[in-house]
DRENLO-934614 format. One record per residue: residue in one letter; z, y, x of N, C-alpha, C in turn. Coordinates in steps of 0.1 Angstrom, whole numbers, padded with zeros to 4 digits, always signed. Layout:
N
AZYXZYXZYX
...
//
This chain:
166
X-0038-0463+0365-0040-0459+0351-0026-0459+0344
X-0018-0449+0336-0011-0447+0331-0013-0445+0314
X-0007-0458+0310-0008-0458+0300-0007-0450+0288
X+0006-0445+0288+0020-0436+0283+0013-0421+0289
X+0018-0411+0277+0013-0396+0281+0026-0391+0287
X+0021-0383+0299+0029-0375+0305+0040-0367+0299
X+0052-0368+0303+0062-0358+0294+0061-0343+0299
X+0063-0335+0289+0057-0319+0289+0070-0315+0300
X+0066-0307+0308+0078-0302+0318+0087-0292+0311
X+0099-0293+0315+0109-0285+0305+0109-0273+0304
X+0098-0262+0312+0097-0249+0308+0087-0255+0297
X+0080-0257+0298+0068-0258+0287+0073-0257+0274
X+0086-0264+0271+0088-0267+0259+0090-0254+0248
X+0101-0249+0256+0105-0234+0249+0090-0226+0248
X+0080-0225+0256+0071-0218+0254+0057-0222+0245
X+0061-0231+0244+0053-0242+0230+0062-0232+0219
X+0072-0236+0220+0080-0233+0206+0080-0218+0205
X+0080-0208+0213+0077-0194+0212+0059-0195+0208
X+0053-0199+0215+0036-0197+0208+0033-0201+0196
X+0043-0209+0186+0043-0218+0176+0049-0205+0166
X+0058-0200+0167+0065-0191+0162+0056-0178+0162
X+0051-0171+0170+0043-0163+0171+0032-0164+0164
X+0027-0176+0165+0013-0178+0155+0019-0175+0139
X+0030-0185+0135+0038-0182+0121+0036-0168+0118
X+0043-0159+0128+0045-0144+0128+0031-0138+0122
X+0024-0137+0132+0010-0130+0134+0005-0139+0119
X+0006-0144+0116+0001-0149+0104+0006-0140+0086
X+0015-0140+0092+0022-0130+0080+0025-0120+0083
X+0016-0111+0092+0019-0097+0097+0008-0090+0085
X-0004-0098+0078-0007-0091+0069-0005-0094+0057
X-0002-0085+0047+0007-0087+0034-0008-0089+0023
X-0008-0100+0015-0017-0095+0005-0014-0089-0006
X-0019-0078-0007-0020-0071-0019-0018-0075-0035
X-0004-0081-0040-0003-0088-0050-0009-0075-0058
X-0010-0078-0073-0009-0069-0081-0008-0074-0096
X-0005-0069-0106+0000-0073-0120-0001-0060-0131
X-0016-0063-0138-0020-0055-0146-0010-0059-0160
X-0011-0050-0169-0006-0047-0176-0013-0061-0192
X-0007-0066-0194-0021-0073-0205-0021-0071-0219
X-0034-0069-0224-0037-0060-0234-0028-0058-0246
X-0023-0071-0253-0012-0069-0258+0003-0063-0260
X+0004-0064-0246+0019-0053-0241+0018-0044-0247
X+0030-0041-0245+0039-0026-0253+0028-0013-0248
X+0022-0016-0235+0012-0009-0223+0026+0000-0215
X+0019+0008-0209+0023+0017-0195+0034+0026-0206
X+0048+0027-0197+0051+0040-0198+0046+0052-0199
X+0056+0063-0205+0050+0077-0206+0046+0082-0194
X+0061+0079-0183+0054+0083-0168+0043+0076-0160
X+0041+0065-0161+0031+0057-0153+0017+0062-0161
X+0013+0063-0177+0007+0067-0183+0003+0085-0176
X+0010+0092-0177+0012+0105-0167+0008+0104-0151
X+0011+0098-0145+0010+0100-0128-0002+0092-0129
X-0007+0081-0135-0028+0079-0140-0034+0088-0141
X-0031+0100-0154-0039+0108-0158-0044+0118-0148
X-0028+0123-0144-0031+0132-0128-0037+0129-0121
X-0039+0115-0117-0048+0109-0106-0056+0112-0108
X-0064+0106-0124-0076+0107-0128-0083+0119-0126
X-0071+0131-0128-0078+0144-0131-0081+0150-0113
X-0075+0143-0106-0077+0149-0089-0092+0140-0086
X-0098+0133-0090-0109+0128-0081-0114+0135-0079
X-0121+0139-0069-0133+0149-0067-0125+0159-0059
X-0113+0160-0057-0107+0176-0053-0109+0174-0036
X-0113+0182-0034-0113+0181-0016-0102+0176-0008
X-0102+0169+0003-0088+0165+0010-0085+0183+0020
X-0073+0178+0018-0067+0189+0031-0055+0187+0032
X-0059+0189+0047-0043+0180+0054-0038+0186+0047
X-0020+0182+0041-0011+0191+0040-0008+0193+0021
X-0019+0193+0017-0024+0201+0003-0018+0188-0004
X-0012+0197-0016-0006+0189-0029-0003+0198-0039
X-0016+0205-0043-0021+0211-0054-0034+0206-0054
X-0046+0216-0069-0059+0212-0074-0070+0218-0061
X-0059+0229-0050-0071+0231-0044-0073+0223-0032
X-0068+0215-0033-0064+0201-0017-0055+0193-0016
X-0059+0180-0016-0049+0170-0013-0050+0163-0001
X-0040+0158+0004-0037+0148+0014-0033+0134+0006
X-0032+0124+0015-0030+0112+0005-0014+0110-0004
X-0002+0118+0007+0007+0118+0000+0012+0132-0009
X+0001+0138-0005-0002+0151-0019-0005+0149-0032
X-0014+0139-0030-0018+0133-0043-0005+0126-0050
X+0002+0115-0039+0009+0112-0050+0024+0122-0053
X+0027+0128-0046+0034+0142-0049+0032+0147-0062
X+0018+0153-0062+0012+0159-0073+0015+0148-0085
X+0012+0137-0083+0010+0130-0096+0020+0125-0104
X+0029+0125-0094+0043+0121-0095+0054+0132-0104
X+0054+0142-0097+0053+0160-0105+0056+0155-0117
X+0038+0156-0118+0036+0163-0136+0042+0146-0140
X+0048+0136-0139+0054+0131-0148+0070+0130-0146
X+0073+0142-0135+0092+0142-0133+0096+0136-0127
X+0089+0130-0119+0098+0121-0108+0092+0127-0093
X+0105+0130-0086+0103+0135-0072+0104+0123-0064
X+0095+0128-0051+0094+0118-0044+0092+0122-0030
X+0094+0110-0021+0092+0127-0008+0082+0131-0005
X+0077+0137+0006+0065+0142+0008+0054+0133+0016
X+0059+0128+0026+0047+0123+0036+0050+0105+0031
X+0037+0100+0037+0036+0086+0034+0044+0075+0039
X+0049+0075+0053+0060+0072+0058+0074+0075+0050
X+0076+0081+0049+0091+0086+0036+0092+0078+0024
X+0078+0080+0018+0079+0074+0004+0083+0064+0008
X+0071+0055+0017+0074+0039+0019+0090+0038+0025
X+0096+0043+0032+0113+0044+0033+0116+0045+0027
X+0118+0049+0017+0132+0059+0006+0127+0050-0005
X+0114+0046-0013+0112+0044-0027+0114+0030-0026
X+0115+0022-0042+0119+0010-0042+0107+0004-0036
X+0108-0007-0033+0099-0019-0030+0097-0025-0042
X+0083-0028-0045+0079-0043-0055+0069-0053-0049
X+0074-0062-0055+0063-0077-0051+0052-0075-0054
X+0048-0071-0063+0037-0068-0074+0036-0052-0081
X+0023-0048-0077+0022-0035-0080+0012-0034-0094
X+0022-0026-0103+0014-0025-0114+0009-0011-0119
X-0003-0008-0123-0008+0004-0127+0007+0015-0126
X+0005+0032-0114+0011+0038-0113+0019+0037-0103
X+0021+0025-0095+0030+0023-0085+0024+0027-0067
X+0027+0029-0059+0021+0032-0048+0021+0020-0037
X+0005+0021-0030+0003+0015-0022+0003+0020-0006
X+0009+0013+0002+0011+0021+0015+0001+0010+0021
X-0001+0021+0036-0012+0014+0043-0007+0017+0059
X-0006+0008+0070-0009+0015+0085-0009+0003+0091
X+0001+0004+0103+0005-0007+0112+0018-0009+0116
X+0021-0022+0122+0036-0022+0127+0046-0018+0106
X+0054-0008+0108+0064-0006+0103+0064+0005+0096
X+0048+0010+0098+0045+0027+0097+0038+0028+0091
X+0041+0032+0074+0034+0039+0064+0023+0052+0069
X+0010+0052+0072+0005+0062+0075-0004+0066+0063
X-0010+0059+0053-0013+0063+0037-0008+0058+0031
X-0010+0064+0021-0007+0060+0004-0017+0063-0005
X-0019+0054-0015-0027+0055-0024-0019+0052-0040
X-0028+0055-0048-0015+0045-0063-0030+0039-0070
X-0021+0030-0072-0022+0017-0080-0030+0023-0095
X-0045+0017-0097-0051+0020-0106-0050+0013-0116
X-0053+0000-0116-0050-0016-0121-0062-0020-0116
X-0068-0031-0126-0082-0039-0123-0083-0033-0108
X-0076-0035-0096-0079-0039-0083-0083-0027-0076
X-0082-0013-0084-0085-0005-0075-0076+0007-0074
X-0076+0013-0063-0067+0018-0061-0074+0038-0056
X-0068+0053-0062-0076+0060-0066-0062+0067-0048
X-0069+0071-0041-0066+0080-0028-0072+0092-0022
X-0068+0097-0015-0072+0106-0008-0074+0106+0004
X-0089+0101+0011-0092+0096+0022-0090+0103+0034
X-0096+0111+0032-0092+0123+0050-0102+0131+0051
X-0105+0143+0062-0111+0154+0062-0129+0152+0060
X-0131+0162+0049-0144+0160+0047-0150+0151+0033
X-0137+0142+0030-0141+0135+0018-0130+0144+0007
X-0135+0136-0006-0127+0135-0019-0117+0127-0022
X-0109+0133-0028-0104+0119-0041-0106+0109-0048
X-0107+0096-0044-0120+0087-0050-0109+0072-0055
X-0119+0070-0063-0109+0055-0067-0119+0044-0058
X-0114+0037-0053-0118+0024-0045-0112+0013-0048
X-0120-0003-0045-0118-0018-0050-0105-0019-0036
X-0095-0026-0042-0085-0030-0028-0092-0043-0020
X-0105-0053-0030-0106-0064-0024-0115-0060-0012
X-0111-0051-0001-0121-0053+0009-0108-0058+0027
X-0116-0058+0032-0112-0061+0046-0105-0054+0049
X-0110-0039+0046-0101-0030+0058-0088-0028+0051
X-0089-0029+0036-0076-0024+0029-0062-0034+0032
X-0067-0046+0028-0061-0061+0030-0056-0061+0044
X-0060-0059+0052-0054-0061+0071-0045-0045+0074
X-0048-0039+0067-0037-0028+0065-0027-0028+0056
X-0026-0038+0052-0009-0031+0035-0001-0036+0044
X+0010-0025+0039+0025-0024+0040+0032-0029+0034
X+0033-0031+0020+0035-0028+0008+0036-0022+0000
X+0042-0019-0011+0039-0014-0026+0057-0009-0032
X+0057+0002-0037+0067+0007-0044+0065+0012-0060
X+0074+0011-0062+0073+0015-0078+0088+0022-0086
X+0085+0036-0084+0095+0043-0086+0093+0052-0100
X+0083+0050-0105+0082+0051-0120+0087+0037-0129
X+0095+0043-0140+0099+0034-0151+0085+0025-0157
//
């Protein structure tokens, strides 16, 4: 009978400390969705953030199609193209780009865009409604719809959030 626990063999150790690190990792591979509404008091939304809402507003209902970034079809980075437009701020075209090229924020506040996929890869975008929901363009066959961010699928998908309006 041995009193004293066995010492870990010296491969073991490094591979302890890689499965230790990997759990850390895979732990923070999903971002939660901060967000920071505007509060009632404030100055409120810019003229542009105020603008690239209304657009949104005015697209729900419009049919998706791939590609489309006018009233007769949107895609998800159509929409924010379109919305973006009518308040003068260019932005690029596909959802991958934006999430490259536009600023990053910690905290997404009404007007700012939400990306969604896997790995490194922006594959939607949505923008930022406030009160937690976020208004997209889902894919073939649906609409333009505003949706709650607090669910499952949205949460294990964010990328993060930019905000390239003032």
């Amino acid at each position: 009978m041995n009193p004293l626990p066995t010492p870990m063999p010296r491969r073991a150790l490094p591979l302890a400390w890689m499965l230790l690190l990997l759990a850390l990792i895979s732990g923070c591979a999903s971002r939660d969705i901060a967000t920071r509404d505007a509060p009632i008091d404030a100055d409120g939304l810019s003229i542009e953030r105020a603008m690239i809402l209304a657009n949104a507003q005015q697209a729900l209902g419009t049919p998706y199609r791939f590609g489309g970034n006018s009233a007769d079809g949107l895609d998800c980075s159509g929409l924010v193209e379109m919305a973006y437009r009518a308040a003068g701020i260019r932005v690029p075209r596909t959802a991958h780009d934006q999430f490259r090229q536009l600023p990053q924020v910690d905290e997404a506040r009404p007007g700012d865009l939400l990306f969604f996929g896997s790995g490194r890869k922006a594959t939607h975008v949505g923008i930022y409604q406030g009160d937690r929901q976020m208004i997209h363009a889902p894919g073939r066959g649906r609409e333009v719809v505003s949706v709650p961010l607090d669910i499952d699928y949205w949460q294990s998908r964010f990328l993060g959030a930019a905000g390239p309006a003032p």
